[in-house]
C-alpha positions as protocol buffer text, in pm:
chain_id: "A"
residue {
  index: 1
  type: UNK
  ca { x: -6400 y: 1905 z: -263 }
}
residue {
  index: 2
  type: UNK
  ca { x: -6513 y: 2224 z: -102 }
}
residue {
  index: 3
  type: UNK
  ca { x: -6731 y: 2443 z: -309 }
}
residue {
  index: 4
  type: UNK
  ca { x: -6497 y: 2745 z: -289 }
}
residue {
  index: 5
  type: UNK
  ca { x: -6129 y: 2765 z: -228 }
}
residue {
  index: 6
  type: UNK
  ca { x: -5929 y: 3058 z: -44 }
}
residue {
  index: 7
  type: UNK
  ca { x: -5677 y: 3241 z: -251 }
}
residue {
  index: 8
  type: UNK
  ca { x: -5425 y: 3464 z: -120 }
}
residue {
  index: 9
  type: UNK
  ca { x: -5213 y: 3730 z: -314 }
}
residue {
  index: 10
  type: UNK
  ca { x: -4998 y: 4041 z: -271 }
}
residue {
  index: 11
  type: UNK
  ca { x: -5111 y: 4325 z: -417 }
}
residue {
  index: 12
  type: UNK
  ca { x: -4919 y: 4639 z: -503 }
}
residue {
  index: 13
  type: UNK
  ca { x: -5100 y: 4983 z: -270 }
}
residue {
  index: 14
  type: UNK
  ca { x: -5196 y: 5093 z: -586 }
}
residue {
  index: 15
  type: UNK
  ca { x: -5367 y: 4801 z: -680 }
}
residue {
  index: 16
  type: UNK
  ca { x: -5544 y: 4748 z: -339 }
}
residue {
  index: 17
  type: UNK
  ca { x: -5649 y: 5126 z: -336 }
}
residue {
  index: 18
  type: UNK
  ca { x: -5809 y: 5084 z: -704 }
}
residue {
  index: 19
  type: UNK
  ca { x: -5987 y: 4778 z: -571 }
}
residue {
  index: 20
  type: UNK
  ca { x: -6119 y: 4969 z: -292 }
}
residue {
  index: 21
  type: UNK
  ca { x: -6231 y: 5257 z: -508 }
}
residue {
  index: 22
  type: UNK
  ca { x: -6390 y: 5048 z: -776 }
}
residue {
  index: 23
  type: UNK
  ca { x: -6550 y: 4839 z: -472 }
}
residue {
  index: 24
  type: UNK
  ca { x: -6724 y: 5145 z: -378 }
}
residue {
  index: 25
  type: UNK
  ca { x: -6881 y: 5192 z: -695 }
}
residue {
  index: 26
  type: UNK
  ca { x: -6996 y: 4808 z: -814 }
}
residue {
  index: 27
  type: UNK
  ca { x: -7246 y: 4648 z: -523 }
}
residue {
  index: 28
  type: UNK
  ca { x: -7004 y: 4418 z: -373 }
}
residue {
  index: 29
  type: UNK
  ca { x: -6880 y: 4392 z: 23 }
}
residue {
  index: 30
  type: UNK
  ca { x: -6506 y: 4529 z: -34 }
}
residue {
  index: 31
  type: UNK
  ca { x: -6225 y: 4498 z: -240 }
}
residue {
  index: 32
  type: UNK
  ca { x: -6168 y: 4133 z: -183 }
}
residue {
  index: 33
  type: UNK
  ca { x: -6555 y: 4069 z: -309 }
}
residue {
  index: 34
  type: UNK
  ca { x: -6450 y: 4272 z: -656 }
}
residue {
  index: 35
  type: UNK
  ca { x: -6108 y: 4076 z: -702 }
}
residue {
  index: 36
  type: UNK
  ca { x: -6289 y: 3743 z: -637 }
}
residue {
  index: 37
  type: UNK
  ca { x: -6560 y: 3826 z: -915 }
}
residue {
  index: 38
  type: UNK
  ca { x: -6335 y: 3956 z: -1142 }
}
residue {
  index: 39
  type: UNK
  ca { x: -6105 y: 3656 z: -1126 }
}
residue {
  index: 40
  type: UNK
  ca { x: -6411 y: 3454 z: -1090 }
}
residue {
  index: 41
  type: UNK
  ca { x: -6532 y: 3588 z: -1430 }
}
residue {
  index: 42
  type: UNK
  ca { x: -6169 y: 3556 z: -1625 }
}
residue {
  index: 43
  type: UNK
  ca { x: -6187 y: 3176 z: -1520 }
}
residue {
  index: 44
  type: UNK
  ca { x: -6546 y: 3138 z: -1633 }
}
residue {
  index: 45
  type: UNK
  ca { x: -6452 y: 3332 z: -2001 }
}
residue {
  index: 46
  type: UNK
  ca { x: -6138 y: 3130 z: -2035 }
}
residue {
  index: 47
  type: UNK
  ca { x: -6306 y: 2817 z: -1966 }
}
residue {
  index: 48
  type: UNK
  ca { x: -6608 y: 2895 z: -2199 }
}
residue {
  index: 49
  type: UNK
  ca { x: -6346 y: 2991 z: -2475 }
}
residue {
  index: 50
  type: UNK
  ca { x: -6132 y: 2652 z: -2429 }
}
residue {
  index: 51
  type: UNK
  ca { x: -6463 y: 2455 z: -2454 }
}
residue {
  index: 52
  type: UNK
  ca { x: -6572 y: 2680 z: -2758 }
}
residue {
  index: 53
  type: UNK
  ca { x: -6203 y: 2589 z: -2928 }
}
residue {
  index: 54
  type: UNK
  ca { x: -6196 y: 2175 z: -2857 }
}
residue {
  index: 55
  type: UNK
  ca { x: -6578 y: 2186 z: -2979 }
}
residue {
  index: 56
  type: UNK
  ca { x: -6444 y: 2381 z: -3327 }
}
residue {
  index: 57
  type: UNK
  ca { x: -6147 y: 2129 z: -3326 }
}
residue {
  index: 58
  type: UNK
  ca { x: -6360 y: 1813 z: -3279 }
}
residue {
  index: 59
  type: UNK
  ca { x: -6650 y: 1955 z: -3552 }
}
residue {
  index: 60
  type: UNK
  ca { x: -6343 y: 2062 z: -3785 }
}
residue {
  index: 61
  type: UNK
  ca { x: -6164 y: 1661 z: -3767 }
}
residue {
  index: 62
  type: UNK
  ca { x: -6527 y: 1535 z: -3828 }
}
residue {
  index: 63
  type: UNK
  ca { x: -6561 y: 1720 z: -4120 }
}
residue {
  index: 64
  type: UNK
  ca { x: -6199 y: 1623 z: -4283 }
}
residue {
  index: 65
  type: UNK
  ca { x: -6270 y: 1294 z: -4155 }
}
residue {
  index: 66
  type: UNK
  ca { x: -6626 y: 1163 z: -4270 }
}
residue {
  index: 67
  type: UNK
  ca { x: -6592 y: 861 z: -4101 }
}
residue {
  index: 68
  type: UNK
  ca { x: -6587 y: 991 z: -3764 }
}
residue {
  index: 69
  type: UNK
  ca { x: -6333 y: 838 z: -3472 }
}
residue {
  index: 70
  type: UNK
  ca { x: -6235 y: 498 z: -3531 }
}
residue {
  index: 71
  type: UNK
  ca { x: -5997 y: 434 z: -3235 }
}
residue {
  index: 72
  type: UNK
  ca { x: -6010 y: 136 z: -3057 }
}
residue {
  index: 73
  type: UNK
  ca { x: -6035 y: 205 z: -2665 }
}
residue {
  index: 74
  type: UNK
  ca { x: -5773 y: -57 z: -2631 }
}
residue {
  index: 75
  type: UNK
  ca { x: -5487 y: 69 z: -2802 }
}
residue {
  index: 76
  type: UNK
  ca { x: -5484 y: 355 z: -2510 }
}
residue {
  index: 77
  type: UNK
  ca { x: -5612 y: 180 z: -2177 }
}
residue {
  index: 78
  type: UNK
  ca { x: -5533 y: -150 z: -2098 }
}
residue {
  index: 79
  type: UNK
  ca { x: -5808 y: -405 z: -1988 }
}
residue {
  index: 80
  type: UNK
  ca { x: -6054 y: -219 z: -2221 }
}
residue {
  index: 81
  type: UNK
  ca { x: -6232 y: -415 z: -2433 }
}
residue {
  index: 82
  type: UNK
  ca { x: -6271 y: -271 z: -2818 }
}
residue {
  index: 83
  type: UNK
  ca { x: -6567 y: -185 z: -2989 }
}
residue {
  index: 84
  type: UNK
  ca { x: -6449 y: -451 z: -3309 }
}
C-alpha cells in the first residue's frame, strides 16, 4: 500500500479562495498543502478519540466483569483451537 493516497474534491470559490488566503498565512506550499493537513489532522483526532472510546469500553467491561474475557476463540473462527 502506498504511503499516501491522492484525494480529489470540488470545492465551492469561496472555499478555494479561503484556502488560498489561510495558505498564505500558515507555512504550507498552497491551498492544497492546508486542506491536506487539515484533513490529515481531523483523521488523526478522530482516530485517537475512537481508540480513546474502545480503550474506556474494554477497561469499563473489565471492571463489571472481574473475571476478564472468557470466550473461547472457537466459537467465532473455525479451525481455532480453544484455550480449555
Amino acid at each position: 500500500m502506498a504511503a499516501s493516497e491522492t484525494l480529489s474534491v470540488r470545492l465551492s470559490p469561496v472555499t478555494r479562495r479561503l484556502l488560498d488566503e489561510a495558505a498564505a498565512t500558515h507555512d504550507v506550499a498552497g491551498a492544497s498543502a492546508l486542506a491536506r493537513d487539515i484533513l490529515e489532522q481531523w483523521a488523526a483526532e478522530t482516530l485517537a478519540a475512537r481508540t480513546k472510546a474502545s480503550i474506556a469500553q474494554a477497561v469499563d467491561y473489565l471492571r463489571t466483569h472481574p473475571e476478564g474475557w472468557t470466550d473461547d476463540p472457537a466459537d467465532f473462527f473455525s479451525g481455532q483451537t480453544g484455550s480449555k
